[in-house]
NUKEBA-6096 format. One record per residue: x, y, z of N, C-alpha, C, O in turn; residue in one letter. Coordinates in steps of 0.1 Angstrom, whole numbers, plus 5000, padded with zeros to 4 digits. Layout:
BEGIN
XYZXYZXYZXYZA
...
//
This chain:
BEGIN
516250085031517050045019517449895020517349825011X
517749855033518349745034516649625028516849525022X
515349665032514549615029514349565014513749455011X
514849675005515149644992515549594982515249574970X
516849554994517949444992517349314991517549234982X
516549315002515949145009514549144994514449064985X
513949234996513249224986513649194971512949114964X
514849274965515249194951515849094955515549014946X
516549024963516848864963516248754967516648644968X
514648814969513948684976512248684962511248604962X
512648794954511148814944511648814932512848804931X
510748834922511048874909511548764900510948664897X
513048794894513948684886514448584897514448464893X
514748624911514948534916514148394924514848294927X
512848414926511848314924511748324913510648374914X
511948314899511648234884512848154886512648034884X
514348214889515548104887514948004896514447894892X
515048044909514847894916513347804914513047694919X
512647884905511347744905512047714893511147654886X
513147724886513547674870514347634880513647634890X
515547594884516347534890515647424893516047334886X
514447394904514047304908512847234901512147154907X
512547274888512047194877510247204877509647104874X
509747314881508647414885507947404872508647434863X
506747364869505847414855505247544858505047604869X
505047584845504247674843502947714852502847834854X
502247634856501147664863501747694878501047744888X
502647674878502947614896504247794895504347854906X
504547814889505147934886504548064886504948184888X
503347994883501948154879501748094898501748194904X
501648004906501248004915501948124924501248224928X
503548104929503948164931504248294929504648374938X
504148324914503648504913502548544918502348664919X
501448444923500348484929499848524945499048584951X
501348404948501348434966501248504969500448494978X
501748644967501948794977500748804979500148804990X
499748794963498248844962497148784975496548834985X
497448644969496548564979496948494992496748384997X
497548594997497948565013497848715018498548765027X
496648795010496548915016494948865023494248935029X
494848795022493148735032494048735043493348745053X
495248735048496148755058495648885068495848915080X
495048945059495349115063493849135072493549255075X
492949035075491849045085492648995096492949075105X
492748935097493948825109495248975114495649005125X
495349025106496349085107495449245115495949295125X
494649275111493849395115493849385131494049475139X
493549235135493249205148494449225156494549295166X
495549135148496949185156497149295159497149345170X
497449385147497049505153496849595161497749685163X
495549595167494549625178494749575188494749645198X
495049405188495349385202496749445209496849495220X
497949405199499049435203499549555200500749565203X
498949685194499349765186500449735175501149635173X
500449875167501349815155502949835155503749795146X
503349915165504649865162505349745169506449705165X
504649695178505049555183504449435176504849315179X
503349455164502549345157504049335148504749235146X
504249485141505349525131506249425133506349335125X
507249455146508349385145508649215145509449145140X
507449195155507449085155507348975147507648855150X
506349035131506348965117507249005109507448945098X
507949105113509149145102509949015105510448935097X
509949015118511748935122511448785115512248725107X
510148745120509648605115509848555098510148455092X
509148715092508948645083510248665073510448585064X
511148775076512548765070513248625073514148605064X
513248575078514148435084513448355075514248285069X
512248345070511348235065512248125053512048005050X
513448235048514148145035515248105037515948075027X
515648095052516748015055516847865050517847825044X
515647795054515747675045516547645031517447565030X
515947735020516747735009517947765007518347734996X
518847835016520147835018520947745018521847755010X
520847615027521247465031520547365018521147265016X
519447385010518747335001519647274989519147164984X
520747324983521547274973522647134976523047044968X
522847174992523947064999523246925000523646814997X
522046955005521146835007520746754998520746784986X
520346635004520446524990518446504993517846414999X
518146634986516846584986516546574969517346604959X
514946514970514746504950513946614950513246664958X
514146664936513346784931511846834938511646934944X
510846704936509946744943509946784957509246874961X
510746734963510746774979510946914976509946984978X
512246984969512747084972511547154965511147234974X
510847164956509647224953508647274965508147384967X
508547174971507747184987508547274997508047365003X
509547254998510347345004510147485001509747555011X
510147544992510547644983508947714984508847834985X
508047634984506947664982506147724997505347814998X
506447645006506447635024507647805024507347895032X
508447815019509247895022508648025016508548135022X
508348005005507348165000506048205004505448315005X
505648065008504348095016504248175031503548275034X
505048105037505448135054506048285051505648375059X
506948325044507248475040506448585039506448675047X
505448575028504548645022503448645031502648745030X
503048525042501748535051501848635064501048715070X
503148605066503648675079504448815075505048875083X
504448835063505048945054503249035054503149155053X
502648975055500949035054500849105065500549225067X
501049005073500949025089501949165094501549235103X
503049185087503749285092503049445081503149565083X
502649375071502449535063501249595069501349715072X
499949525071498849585079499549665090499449795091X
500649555102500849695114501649805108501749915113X
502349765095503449865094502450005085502850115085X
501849965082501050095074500150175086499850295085X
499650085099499050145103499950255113499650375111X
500750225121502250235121502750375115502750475122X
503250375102503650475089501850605092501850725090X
500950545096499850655098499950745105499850865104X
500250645118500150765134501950835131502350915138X
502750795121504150915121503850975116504051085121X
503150975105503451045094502351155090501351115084X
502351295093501151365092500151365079500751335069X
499151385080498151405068499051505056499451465045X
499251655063499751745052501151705043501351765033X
501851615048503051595043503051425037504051375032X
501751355037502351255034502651195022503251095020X
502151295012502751264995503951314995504751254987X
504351415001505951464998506751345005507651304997X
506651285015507151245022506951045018507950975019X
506051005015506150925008506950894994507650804991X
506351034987507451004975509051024978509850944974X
509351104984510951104989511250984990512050944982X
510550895000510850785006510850624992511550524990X
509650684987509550584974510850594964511650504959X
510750714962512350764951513750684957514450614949X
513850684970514950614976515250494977516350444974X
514350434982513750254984513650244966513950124962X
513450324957513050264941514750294939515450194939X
515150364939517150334939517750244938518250194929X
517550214953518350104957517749964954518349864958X
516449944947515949874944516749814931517349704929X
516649894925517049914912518349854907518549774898X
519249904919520549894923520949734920521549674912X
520149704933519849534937519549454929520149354927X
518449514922517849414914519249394899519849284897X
519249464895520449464883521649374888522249284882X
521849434899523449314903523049174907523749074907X
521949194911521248994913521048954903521248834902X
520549034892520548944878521548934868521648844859X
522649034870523948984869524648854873525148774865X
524548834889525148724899524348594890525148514885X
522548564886522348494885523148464869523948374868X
522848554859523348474847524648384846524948284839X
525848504860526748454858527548294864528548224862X
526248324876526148174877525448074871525547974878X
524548064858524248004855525247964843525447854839X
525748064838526648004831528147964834529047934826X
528347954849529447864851528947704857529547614863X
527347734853526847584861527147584874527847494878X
526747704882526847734898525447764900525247804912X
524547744892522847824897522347724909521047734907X
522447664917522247614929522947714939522447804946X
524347684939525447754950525047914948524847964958X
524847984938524348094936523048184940522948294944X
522248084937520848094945520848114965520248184973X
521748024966522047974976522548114982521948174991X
523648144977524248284985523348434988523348514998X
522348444971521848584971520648524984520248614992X
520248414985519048384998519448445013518848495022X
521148405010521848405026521948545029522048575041X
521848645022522048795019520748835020520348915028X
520048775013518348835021518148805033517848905039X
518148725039517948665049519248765063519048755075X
520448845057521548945065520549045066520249085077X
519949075055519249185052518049215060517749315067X
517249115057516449095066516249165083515449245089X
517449095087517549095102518049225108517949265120X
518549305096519249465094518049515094517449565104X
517649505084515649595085515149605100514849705106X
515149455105514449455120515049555131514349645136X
516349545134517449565138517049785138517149855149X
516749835128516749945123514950025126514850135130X
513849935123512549915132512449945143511750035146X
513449835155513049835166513550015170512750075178X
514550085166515350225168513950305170513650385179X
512750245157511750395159510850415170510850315178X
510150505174509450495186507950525180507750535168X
506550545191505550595182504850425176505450335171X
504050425177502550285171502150225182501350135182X
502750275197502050185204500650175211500450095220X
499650265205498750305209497550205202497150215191X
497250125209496050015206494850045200494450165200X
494349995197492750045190491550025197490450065194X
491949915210490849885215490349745214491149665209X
489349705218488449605220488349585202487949675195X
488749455195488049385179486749375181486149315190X
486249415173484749385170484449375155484649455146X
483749255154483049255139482649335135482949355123X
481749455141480849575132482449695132482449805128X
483349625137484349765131485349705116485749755106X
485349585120486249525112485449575098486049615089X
483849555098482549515087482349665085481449695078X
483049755090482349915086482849935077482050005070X
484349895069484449935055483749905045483649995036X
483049805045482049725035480449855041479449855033X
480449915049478949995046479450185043478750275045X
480850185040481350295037481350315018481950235011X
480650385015480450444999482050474993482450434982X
482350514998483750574996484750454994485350434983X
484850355005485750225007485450144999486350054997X
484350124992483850054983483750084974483249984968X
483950174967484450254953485950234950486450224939X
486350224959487850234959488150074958488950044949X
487849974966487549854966487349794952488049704947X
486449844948485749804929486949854923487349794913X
487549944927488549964917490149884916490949854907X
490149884930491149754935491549654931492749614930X
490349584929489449444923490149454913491249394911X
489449574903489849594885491449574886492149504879X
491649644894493549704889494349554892495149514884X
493949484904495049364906494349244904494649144910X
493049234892492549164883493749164868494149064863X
494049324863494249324857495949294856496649274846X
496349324870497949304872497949134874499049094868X
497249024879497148884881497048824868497148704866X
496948914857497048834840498248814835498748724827X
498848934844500248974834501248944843501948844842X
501649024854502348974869503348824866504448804863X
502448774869503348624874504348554858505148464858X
503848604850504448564836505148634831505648584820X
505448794836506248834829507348804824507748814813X
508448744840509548684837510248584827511448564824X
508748494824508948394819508648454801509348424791X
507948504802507448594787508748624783509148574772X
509748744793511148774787512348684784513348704777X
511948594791512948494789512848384780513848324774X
511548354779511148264764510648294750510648214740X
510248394750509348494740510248544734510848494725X
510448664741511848764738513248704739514148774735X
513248614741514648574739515748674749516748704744X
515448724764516548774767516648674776515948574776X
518048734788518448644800517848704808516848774807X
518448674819518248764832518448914833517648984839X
519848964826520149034826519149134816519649244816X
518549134813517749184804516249214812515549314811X
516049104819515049124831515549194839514749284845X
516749184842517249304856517449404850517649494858X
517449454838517649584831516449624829516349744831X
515549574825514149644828513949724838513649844839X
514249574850513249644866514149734870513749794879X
515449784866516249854871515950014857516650114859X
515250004850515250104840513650174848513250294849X
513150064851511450094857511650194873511050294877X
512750094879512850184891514050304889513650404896X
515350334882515050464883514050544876513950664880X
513150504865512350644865511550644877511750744884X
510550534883509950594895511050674903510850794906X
512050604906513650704917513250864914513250944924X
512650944900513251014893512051104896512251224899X
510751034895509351094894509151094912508651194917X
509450984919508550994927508151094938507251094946X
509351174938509151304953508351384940507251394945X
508451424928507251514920506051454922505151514928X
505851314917504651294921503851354935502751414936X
504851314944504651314961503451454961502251464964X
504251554958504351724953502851744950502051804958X
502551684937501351664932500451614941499851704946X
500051484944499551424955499051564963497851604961X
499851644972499751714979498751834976498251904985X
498751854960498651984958497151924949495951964951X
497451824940496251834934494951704939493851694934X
495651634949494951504959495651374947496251394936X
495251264956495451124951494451084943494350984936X
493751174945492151074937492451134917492051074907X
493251234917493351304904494151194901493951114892X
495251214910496051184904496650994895497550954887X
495250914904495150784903494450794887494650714878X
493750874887493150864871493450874865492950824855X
494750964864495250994849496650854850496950784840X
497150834861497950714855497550584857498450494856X
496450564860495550414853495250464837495950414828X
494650524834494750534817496450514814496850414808X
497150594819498250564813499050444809499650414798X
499050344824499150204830498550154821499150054816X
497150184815496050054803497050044791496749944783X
498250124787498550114774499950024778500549994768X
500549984788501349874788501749794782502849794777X
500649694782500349564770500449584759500849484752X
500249704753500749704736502049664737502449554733X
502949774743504249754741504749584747505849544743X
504149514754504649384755504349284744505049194739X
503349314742502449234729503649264717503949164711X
504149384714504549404700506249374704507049344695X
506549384717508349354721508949234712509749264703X
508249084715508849014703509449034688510248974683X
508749144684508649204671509349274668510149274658X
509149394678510149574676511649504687512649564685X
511749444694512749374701512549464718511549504724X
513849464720514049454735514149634737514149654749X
514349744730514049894733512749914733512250014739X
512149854729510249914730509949874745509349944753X
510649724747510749684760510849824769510049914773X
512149814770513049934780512050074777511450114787X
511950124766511050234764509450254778509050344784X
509150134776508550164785508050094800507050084807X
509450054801509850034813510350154819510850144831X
510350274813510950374816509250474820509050544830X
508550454810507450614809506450494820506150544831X
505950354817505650304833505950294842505050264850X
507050304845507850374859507550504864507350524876X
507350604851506950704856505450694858505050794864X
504650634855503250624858503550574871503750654880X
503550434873503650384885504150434898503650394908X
505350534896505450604909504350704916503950714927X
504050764907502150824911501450714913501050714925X
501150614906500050534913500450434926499550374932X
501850434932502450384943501950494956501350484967X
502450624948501950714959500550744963500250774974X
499650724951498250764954497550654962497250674974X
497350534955497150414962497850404976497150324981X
498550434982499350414995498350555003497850555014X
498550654995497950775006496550795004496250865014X
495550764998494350784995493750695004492850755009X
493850555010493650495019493550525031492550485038X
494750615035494750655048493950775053493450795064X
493850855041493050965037491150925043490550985052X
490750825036489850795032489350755052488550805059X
490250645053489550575065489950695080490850775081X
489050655088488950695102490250675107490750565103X
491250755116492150675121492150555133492950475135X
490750575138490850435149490150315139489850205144X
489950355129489650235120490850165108490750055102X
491850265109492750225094493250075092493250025081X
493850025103493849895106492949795095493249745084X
491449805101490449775092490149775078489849685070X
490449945077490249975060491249925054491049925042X
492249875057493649885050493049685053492549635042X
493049665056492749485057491649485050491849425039X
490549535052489449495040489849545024489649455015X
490349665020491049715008491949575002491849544990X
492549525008493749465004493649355002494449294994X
492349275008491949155007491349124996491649014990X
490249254991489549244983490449284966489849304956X
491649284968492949324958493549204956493349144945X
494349134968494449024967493748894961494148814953X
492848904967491548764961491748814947492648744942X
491348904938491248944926492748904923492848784924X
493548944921494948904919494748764917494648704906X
494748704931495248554933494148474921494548364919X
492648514914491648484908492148464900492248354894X
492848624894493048614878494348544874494648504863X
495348524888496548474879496448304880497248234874X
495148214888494748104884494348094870494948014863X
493348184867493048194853493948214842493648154832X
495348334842495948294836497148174835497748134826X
497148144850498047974850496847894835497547834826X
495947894834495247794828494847874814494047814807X
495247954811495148034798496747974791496947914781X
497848044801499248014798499447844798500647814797X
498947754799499247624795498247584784498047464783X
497547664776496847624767497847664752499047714753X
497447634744498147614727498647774719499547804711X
497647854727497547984718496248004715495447914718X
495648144707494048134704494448204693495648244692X
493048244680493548264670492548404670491348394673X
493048494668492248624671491948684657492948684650X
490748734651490048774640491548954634492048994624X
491348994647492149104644493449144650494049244647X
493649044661495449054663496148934657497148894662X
495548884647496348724641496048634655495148644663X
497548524654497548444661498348504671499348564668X
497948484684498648514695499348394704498848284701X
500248384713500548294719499748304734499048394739X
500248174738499448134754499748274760498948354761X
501348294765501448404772501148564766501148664773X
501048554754500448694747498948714752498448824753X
498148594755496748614758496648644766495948744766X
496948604780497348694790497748834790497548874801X
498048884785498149034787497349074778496649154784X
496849074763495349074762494749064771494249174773X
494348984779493449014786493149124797492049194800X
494649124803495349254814494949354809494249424817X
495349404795494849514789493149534790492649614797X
492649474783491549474786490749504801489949594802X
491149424815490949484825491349604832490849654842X
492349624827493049774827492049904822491950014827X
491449854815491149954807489350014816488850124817X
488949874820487949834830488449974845487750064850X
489449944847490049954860490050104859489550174867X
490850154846490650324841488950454845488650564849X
488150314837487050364841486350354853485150404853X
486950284866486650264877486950374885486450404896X
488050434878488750554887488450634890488750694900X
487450654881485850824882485450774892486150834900X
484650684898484250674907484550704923483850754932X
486350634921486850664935487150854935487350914945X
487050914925487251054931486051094936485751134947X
485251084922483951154934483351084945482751164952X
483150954950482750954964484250964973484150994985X
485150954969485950984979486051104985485951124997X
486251184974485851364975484851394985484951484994X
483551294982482351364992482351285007482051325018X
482951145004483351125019483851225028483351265039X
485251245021486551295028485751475029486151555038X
484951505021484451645021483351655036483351745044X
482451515038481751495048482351535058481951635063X
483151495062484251435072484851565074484551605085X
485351635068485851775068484651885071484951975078X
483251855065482451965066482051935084481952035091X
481851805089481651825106482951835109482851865121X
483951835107485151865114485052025114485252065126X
484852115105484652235105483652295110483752425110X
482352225114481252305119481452275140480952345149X
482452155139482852145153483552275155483152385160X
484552255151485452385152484952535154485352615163X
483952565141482952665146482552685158482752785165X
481952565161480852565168482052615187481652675197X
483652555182483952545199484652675197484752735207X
485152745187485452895185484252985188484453095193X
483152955185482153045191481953025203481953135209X
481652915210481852885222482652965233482153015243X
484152975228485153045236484953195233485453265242X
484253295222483653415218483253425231483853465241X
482053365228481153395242481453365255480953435263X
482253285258482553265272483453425277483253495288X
484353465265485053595268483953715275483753785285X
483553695261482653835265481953825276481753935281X
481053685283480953725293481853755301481353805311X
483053735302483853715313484053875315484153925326X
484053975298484554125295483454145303483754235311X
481954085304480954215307481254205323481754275331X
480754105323480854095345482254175346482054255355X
483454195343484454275347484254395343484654475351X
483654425333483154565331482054635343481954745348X
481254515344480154555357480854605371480654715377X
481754485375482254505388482754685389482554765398X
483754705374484554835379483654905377483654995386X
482654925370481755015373481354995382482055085387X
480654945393479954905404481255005416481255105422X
481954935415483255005423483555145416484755145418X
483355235411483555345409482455435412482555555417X
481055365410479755475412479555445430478855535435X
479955375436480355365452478755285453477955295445X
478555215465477655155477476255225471475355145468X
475955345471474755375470474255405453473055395452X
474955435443474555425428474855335425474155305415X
475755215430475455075420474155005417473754945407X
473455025431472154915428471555005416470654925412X
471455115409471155155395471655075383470855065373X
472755015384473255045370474154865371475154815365X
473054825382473754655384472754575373471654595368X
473754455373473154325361471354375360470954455369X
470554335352469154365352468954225361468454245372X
469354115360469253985371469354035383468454005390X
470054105387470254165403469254265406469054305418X
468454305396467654445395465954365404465054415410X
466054275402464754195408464154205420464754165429X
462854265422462554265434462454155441462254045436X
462654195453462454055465461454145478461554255482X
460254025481459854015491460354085509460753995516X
460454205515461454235525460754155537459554165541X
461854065543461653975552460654105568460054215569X
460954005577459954085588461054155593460654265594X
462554135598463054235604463254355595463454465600X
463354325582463454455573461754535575461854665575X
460754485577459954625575460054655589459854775591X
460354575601460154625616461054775617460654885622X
462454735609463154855612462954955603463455065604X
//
């Protein structure tokens, strides 16, 4: 929980106020919504930590680092630096967060693998997501409270300044609460290229991959501009932004132990398809918000909430599912990289879409810069829907592979122990017979192997 804290005061509205505080354009804005994405190439570097150090000592060690990363901007308002510096600042400070924030989610998932058993991990995920989406929720609404109302007493420096000092409390509480668990410290072994490179020759990892691509191609259009969309477009404040993300996370709060439920009962691979279609119809309702106002907004900030807590859960457990466990390290670094790069691609492209004029469309009228961007999103969304068929059925026949020798092993060492019994029943059956027909009827009715003639030596025929 405490992580959720640090997380709504250091993301979201709160990186839009401080790159508007310190006089940030548009492109340089889409950059920063793109960081998380493109500092997931972090997550090969991170595979290795890993393995060498195991993951709950990789874990803590980038947690602690990279929570402290925004202490800089705390002291940042007192200082007599000029805008651009603090831009660099700010930017060194989300970068060094989010890289070493990479660095801790690879050990931490791999980590969350060896606790958390296969049969429970959609219940137990979604419990966990319902909870963390709470207090998320919670957070997020009272930070975009604190900001409006420091912007309108002309405190948005000193303001900024406090919710940073609180992520940064938070932060060190998360770590603090880590070090308590026990369990990750089991290494993977010697790094090797052909282990790191086995997700790229797996059918399965690579279906799921293509679909990756699609989904955080299609989230890098829309992502990094939303905030700025509600706040210029729509005409709301902050408050209106934090009422969203707080309307979005309790419905996930609401859905996500059901989801979890499902997961369990009907797999992740179902369950990712039906709410990627659902996820593709998003963009209408942002496209038409200017128009129908700020409830079409909330409307479905509420029914994609409930989408997205299934696709939080499926995407999170279908991974783990899929790869080897002395490999997940791996699969989870190659998966993520290839999400990120897409992400970090498309929200370049829409940095350079969103500083253009607008385009004039034959059958949605004229649209604006940041309207074309989610046109577009929609559009790869829709891409990303139809990518989904794919990850069930080869994941299905992977994960079926994988289960069909795991069960013919099993066979094979249950018949194994059959037979070991029975011989063990027959020779005991022999002996008491042997001992009951006495010294002179057993050689009748002994093993047919004992029944074998032999050669009688010379003092046997002498006497």
């Amino acid at each position: 929980m405490a992580a959720e804290v640090l997380v709504a005061c250091t993301t979201g509205s709160v990186t839009t106020a401080w790159a508007l505080h310190l006089g940030c354009s548009t492109r340089l804005i889409g950059a920063l919504g793109a960081m998380p994405f493109l500092v997931q190439l972090f997550q090969l570097p991170g595979a290795w930590l890993t393995s060498r150090f195991g993951a709950r000592r990789a874990a803590l060690w980038t947690a602690a680092l990279s929570r402290q990363s925004f202490l800089p901007l705390v002291a940042l308002p007192w200082l007599a630096v000029d805008a651009a510096t603090g831009r660099l600042v700010l930017l060194a400070a989300c970068g060094t967060h989010h890289a070493l924030g990479i660095l801790c989610n690879n050990a931490w998932v791999t980590w969350a693998g060896e606790l958390v058993p296969e049969r429970m991990r959609g219940r137990y995920f979604g419990r966990r997501t319902a909870i963390c989406t709470l207090v998320s929720a919670a957070s997020t609404l009272a930070v975009g409270t604190v900001l409006d109302r420091g912007a309108a007493a002309r405190m948005s420096g000193a303001t900024l300044a406090g919710v940073t000092a609180l992520a940064c409390g938070a932060g060190a509480v998360t770590v603090a609460l880590m070090a308590q668990q026990r369990g990750g410290a089991r290494r993977e072994g010697t790094w090797r290229i052909a282990r790191a490179l086995r997700p790229f020759r797996d059918e399965g990892a690579l279906r799921l991959g293509g679909y990756l691509v699609a989904w955080n191609a299609a989230v890098g259009f829309s992502a990094p501009f939303f905030g700025l969309y509600v706040l210029r477009e729509i005409g709301g404040g902050f408050e209106l932004l934090a009422l969203y993300g707080a309307a979005s996370a309790a419905a996930r709060t609401l859905s996500a132990s059901a989801w979890g439920r499902v997961v369990d009962r009907a797999g992740a691979q179902r369950v990712l398809v039906a709410v990627t279609f659902g996820l593709a119809l998003s963009p209408f309702a942002w496209l038409a918000a200017p128009r129908l106002g700020s409830p079409v907004l909330l409307l479905e900030a509420v029914l994609g909430g409930v989408l997205l807590a299934g696709h939080t859960v499926a995407t999170f457990t279908l991974p783990l599912k899929l790869a080897p466990a002395e490999e997940r390290s791996h699969y989870h670094a190659a998966l993520s990289t290839a999400g990120g790069a897409a992400f970090a691609a498309a929200s370049v492209c829409a940095g350079a879409m969103a500083t253009s004029s607008g385009a004039a469309l034959p059958l949605a009228g004229r649209l604006s810069a940041l309207q074309l961007t989610f046109a577009a999103s929609l559009a790869l969304r829709l891409v990303a829907a139809a990518a989904s068929f794919g990850v069930v059925r080869e994941t299905l026949l992977a994960y079926g592979r994988r289960e069909w020798v795991a069960a013919r092993r099993e066979v094979a060492r249950a018949a194994a122990g059959v037979l070991a019994l029975r011989t063990k029943r027959e020779a005991a059956l022999a002996a008491s017979s042997a001992r009951a027909r006495g010294p002179l009827l057993s050689p009748l009715f002994a093993p047919r192997d004992s029944q074998r003639w032999e050669e009688p030596s010379a003092r046997q025929r002498f006497d």
